[in-house]
C-alpha positions, 0 to 999 in steps of 0.5 A: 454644566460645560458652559457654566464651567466657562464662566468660573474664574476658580478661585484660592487667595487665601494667604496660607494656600500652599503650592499643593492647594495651587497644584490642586487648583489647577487641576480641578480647573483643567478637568471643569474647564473653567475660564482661569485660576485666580491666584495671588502674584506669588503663586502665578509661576506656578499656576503656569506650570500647572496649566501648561498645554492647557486652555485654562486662564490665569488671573491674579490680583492687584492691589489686593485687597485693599485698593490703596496701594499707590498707583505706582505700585499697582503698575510694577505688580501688574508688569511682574505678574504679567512677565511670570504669566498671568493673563488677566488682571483683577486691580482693587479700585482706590476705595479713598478716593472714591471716598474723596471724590477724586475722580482724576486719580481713581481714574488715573489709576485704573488707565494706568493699569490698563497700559500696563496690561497691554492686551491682557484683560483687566477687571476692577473690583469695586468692594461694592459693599463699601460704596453707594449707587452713585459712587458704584456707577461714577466707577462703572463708568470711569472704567469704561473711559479707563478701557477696562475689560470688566467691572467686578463687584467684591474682593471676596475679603471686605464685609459682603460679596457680590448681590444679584442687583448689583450686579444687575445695577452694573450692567445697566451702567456699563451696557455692552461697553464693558462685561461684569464679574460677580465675586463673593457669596456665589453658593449654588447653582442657582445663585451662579445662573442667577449671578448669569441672568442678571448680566455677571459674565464671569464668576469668581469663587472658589467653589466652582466645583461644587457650584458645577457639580450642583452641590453647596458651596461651604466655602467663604468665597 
């Protein structure tokens, strides 16, 4: 299970997390050797102390969960978490403007980021379950012009996670020119080697333990 282990960003964006869940986190990261932990900015600082001398990663979210946040902001949250040590990056796209068809600012958005970000990787969480096919591979390919790093598939937060053809779909579209990250509804062992076999290189959930160990995961995310 090691090389599952490697694909798993472990998970806790629960608003009422405490600093004990974090420091909890961070040590079933560190034993699995997982990917990264994926915390909200404010718990950044101290997911790095946590993982000190460690290999773990440390991913935390923009514009989360909702994408509509002004780019602006967007880029001051970005530089913030990764002054205080986050090494990935996963921005929520702007869903309106999706919506809206604005292409210019969707893309902006994610370029902007990714300047940002310098060589820290960046993920863009597409919400798939708020958009169409079409709408999902514009994105796919906008974020490839933007030089992200991945397209994601779910907050995790909004009506359904991440799907085996989705995330099939998404790697058709962005081929070898960008990886994919399956999040949300990741419960078993399966469901992660299957999340695998249809093209998801990395996998956010916050049952990672379970997921490795080849039990359910009775998490919601």
């Amino acid at each position: 299970m090691n090389k599952l282990s490697s694909y798993i960003d472990h998970t806790l964006l629960k608003p009422e997390a405490t600093s004990d869940d974090i420091k909890k986190l961070c040590k079933e990261a560190i034993d699995n050797n997982f990917a990264t932990v994926c915390v909200n900015p404010f718990r950044v600082k101290e997911a790095k102390k946590y993982l000190e001398g460690s290999n773990v990663g440390i991913t935390t979210v923009v514009g989360f969960p909702l994408g509509a946040n002004l780019t602006e902001v967007k880029v001051l949250e970005t530089t913030l978490a990764i002054n205080e040590g986050a090494s990935e990056i996963d921005m929520v796209v702007n869903i309106g403007a999706i919506k809206d068809k604005n292409w210019e600012y969707v893309l902006n958005d994610m370029k902007q980021v990714k300047l940002v970000s310098k060589t820290n990787i960046v993920k863009v969480i597409l919400e798939n379950c708020l958009l169409d096919k079409e709408e999902i591979e514009k994105v796919c390919k906008l974020a490839i012009e933007a030089g992200l790093d991945f397209v994601k598939t779910s907050t995790g937060f909004s009506k359904s996670g991440a799907t085996f053809e989705d995330v099939k779909f998404m790697k058709k579209v962005v081929g070898d020119n960008c990886k994919v990250k399956a999040a949300g509804g990741v419960r078993t062992t399966f469901d992660a080697l299957e999340m695998i076999k249809n093209g998801a290189d990395r996998l956010g959930t916050s049952g990672g333990v379970n997921i490795v160990n080849g039990d359910l995961n009775k998490s919601d995310y």
